[in-house]
N, C-alpha and C positions, 0 to 999 in steps of 0.2 A: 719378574713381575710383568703382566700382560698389561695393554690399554685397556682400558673397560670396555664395555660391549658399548653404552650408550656416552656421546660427546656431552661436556658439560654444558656447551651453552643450549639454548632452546628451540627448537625448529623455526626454520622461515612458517609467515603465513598464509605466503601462497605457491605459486609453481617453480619457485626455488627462481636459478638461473634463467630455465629457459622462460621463464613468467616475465623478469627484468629487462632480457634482449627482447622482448616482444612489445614490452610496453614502448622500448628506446625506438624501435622500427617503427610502432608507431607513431611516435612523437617526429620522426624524420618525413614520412609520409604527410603525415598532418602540414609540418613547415613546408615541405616542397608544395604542397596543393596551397596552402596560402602564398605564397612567395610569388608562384606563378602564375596567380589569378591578378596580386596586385602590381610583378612587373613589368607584365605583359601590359598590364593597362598603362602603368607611366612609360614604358616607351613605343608604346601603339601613340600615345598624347603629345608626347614630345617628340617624335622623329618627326625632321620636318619633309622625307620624301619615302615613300617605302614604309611606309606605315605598320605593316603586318611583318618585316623582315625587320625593321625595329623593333617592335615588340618580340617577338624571338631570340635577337639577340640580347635585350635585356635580362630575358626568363635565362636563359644558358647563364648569364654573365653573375646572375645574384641568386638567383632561387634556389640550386646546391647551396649557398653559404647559409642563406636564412634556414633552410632545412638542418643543416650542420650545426648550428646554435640550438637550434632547438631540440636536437638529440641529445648532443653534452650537457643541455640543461636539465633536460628529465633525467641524463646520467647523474649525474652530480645529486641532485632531487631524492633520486631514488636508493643510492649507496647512501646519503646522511640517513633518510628516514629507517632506512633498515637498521644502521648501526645505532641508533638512539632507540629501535625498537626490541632490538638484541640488548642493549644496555637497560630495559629496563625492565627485562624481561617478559616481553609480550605483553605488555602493557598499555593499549590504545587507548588514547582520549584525543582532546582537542590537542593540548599542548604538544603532543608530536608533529600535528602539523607546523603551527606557531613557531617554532622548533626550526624544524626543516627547512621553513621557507626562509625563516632569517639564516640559519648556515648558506643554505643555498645562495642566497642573493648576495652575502658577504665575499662568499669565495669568487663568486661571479665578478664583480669588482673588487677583489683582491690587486690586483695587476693597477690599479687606478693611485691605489694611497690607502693607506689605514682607515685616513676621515671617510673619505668616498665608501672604504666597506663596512665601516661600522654605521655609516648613515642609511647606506641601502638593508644593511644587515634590520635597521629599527622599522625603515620604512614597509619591510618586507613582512616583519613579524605584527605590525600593528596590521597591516591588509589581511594577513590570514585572520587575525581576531574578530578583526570585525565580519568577514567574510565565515566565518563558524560565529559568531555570535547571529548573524543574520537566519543562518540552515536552524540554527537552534529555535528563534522564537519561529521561522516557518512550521518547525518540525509543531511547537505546542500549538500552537495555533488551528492546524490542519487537521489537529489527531481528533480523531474518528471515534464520537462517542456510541457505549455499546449500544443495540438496537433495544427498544423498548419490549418487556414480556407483553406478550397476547395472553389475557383469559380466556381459559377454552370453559365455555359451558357444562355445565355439570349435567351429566347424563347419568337417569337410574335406571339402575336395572337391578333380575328379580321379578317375583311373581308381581302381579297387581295384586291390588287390596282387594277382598269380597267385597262385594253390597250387602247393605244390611239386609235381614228377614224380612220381607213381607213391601218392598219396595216393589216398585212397578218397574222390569227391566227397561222397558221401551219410555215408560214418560219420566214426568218428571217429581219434583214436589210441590208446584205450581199451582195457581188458581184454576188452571187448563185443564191442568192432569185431574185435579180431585172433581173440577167436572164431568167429568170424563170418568171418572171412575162411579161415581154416582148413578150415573144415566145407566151405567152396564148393571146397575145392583137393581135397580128401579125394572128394568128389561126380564130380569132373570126372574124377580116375584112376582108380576104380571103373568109369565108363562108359566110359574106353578100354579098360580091361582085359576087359569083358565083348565088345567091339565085336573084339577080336581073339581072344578066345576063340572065336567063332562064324565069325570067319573061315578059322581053324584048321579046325573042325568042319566047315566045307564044304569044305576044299581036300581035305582028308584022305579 
């Protein structure tokens, strides 16, 4: 009997390994660029002769270590969160950070006494709560109501409607128009009547 094609447990969810050493390299980076910003200044402050060779030998002397804690911190960080996210199978919410951070902080002062890590272990886990309680109401707070609909006018189309029979294209149905229309009827019987007056005049 073979191994199955596919492992029981559930994929990571992101670049596996090489995703893990990358975020620790950055966390080592990250400490060294802090470390050496803040030792340089306390022994650029406190050397009392040589000032700038103070400050250098502080960076060499502490900034690898502070950089070095803060690798094994994101290590530690980062092997709990995946195995709590492995155990619950792909599972993401708030409480795996909550989670996390309290393991983390526990095992971190592990070496100190039980009380010291189970205090840091409380302390760590109420900072993450509040700290995702805070992204929470930002999150309601910020959210983006949808944009308001535009009415778009209503547009016809289609033939036009006729005019009625016997309207005047050019006027209107106004007091203007029907004057107007009057004078031209007035005009019209005037030049028949003079048109038969002369025909008169010649028969005669």
């Amino acid at each position: 009997m073979g191994w199955p094609d596919e492992p029981s447990y559930h994929p990571l969810r992101s670049a596996g390994v090489f995703g893990f050493l990358g975020r620790v390299g950055d966390s080592f980076l990250a400490g060294l660029t802090a470390g050496s910003a803040y030792y340089f200044f306390t022994g650029f402050r406190n050397s009392p002769n040589g000032r700038l060779a103070g400050g250098a030998r502080a960076v060499r002397a502490y900034a690898p270590r502070l950089a070095g804690s803060f690798a094994a911190l994101w290590a530690v960080w980062g092997l709990v969160d995946t195995a709590i996210l492995l155990a619950r199978r792909n599972e993401e919410d708030i409480w795996n950070t909550i989670a996390t951070t309290a393991a983390t902080r526990g095992f971190t002062h592990a070496r100190r006494g039980v009380r010291s890590a189970a205090r840091a272990a409380l302390v760590g886990g109420a900072f993450a709560a509040f700290d995702e309680g805070v992204f929470i109401v930002i999150d309601d707070s910020v959210l983006v109501s949808p944009a308001p609909k535009v009415k778009r006018p209503h547009v016809r189309t289609g033939i036009p409607p006729r005019k009625p029979v016997g309207e005047d294209p050019g006027g209107g149905n106004g007091w203007l128009a029907s004057r107007s229309r009057g004078a031209q009827g007035e005009q019209a019987c005037t030049g028949v009547r003079q048109e038969a007056r002369e025909i008169n005049s010649i028969s005669g």
